[in-house]
N, C-alpha and C positions, 0 to 999 in steps of 0.2 A: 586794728585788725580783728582783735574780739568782738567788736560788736557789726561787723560786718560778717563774722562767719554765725554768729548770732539770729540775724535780721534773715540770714541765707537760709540757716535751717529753721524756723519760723516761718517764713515764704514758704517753703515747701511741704513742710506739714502741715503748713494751713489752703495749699494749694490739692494734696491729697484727700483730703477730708473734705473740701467743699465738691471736688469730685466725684469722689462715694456719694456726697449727699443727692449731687446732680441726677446719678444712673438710679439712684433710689428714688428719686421725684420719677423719674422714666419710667420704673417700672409700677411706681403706682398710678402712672395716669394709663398704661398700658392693662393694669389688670383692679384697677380699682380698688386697691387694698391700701385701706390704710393704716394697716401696721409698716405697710413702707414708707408711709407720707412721714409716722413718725421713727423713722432710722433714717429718713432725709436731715428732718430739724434738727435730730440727736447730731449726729454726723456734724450738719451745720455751726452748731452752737460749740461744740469741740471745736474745730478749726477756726472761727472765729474768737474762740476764747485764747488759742494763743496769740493770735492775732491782734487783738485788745490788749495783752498782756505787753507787748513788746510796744504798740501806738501810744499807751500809757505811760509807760518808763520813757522811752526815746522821744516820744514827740509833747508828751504834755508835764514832763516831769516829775511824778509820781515817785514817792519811794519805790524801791520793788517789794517791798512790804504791800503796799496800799495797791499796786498795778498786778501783783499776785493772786493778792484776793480776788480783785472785782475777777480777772481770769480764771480763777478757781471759781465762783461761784457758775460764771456763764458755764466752764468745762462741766462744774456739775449736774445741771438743766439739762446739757445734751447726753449725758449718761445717762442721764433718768429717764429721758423720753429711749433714747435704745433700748433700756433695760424694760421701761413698758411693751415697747414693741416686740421682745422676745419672750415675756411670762403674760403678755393680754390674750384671752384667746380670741381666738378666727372666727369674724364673725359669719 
């Protein structure tokens, strides 16, 4: 039952997050800005990293040591690109 209410909320923060990144791809192809193209990736790379983080452990069997990390390093990529997106300026 833990890891099925696990996998559930996983699923859905990684279902949130690729949806932010989606309307953010929308709006950069809407106004050509690509400071949103990168809070698309950021976004992206968040939700996929917990998503890797759980494909890791459950399906490939990873410690959660080792399915952590590689999850923390992609979460990290997609912060970084947000965090450029909100301190790059406009060009």
């Amino acid at each position: 039952m833990e890891h099925t209410l696990f996998a559930v909320a996983k699923l859905f923060t990684t279902v949130l997050a690729l949806l932010i990144a989606y309307q953010a791809y929308r709006g950069y192809q809407r106004h050509s800005s690509q400071l949103l193209l990168y809070v698309g990736l950021g976004f992206g790379l968040v939700g996929l990293g917990g998503l890797l983080e759980a494909a890791l452990f459950e399906l490939l069997r990873l410690s959660i040591f080792e399915a952590g990390f590689a999850a923390a390093l992609v979460t990290a990529a997609g912060m970084l690109s947000i965090l450029y997106a909100l301190y790059a300026p406009n060009p």
